[in-house]
C-alpha positions in Angstrom: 0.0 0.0 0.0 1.2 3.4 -1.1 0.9 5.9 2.1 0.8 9.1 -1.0 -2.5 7.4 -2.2 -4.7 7.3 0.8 -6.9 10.4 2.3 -3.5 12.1 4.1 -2.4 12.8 0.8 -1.5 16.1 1.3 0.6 15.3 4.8 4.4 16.3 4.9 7.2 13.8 3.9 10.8 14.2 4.7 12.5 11.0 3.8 16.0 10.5 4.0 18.4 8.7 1.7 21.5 7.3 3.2 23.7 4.0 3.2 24.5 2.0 6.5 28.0 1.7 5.3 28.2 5.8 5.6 29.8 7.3 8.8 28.1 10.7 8.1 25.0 9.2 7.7 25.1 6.7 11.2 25.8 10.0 12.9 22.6 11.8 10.6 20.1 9.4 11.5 20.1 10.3 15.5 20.0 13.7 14.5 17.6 12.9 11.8 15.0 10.7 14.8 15.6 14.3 16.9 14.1 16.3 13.6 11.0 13.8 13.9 10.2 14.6 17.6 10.4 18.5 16.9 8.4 18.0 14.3 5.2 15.9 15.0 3.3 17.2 12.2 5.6 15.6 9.2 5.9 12.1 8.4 10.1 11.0 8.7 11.3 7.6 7.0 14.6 6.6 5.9 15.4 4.5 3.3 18.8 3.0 2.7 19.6 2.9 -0.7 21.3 -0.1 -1.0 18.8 -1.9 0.8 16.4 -0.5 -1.8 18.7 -0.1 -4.7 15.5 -1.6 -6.7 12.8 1.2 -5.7 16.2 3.7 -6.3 16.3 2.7 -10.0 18.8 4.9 -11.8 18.7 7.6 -9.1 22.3 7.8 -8.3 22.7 9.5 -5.1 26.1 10.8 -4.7 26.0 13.1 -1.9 25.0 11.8 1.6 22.5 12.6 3.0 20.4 13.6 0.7 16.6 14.5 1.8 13.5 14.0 -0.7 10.6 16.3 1.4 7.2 16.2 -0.4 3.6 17.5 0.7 1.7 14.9 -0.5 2.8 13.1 -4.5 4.6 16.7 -5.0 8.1 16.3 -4.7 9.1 19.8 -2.7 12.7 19.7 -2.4 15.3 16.8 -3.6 18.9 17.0 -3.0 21.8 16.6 -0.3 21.7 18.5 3.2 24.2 19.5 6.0 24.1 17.3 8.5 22.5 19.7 11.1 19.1 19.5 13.1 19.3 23.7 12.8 19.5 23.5 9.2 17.2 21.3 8.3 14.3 22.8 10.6 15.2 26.0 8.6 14.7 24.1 5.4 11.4 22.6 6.5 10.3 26.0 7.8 11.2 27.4 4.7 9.1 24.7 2.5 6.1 25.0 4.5 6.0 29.1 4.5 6.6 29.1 0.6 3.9 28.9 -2.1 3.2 25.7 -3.3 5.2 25.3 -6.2 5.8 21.6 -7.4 9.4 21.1 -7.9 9.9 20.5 -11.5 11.6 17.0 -11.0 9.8 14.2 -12.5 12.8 11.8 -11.6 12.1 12.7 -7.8 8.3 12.2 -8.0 8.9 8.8 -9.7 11.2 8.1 -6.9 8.7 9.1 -4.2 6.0 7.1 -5.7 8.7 3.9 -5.5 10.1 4.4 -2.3 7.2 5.7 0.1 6.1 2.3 0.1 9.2 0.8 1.4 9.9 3.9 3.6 10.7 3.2 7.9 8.6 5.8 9.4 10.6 7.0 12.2 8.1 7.8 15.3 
């Protein structure tokens, strides 16, 4: 079951792409869980892209970590982050305040509609 298809369809993803073999991303994903419990509101999975390497398809993600945040199907931002609770608050802060643009990045929206199956919801 895809969690973009049901009624919530409009709810806040932040999902994070990372590899367990990564150093920066074992130290992320603490910081990552902390993000989650500031912000109740927003869904939080992480997906490890070798674990999923099917669902990643020809995304090659080259920079860890790298953050796909969509409201809903709509793919709002798609690319790598600094490592840093502060920083990404500001980015979610400053997703939610702008218009509602959809990014213009079909390759993360069918990437989204692979991987929010598979995603680990972090509560």
């Amino acid at each position: 079951m895809n969690p973009l298809d049901d009624a919530a369809s409009h709810e806040w993803w932040v999902i994070c792409l990372c590899a367990e073999w990564c150093g920066v991303c074992r130290e992320w994903r603490g910081i990552f869980s902390q993000a989650a419990a500031t912000h109740p509101g927003l869904h939080f999975a992480w997906i490890d892209i070798e674990d999923e390497a099917q669902a990643m398809g020809d995304v090659d993600v080259e920079t860890f970590p790298t953050l796909l945040v969509a409201r809903g199907a709509s793919p709002r931002f798609f690319g790598p982050v600094q490592p840093s609770l502060a920083q990404l608050s500001r980015l979610l802060g400053s997703l939610a305040e702008a218009p509602a643009p959809q990014l213009e990045n079909s390759e993360a929206a069918a990437l989204l509609s692979r991987i929010a199956p598979r995603a680990l919801l972090i509560r």
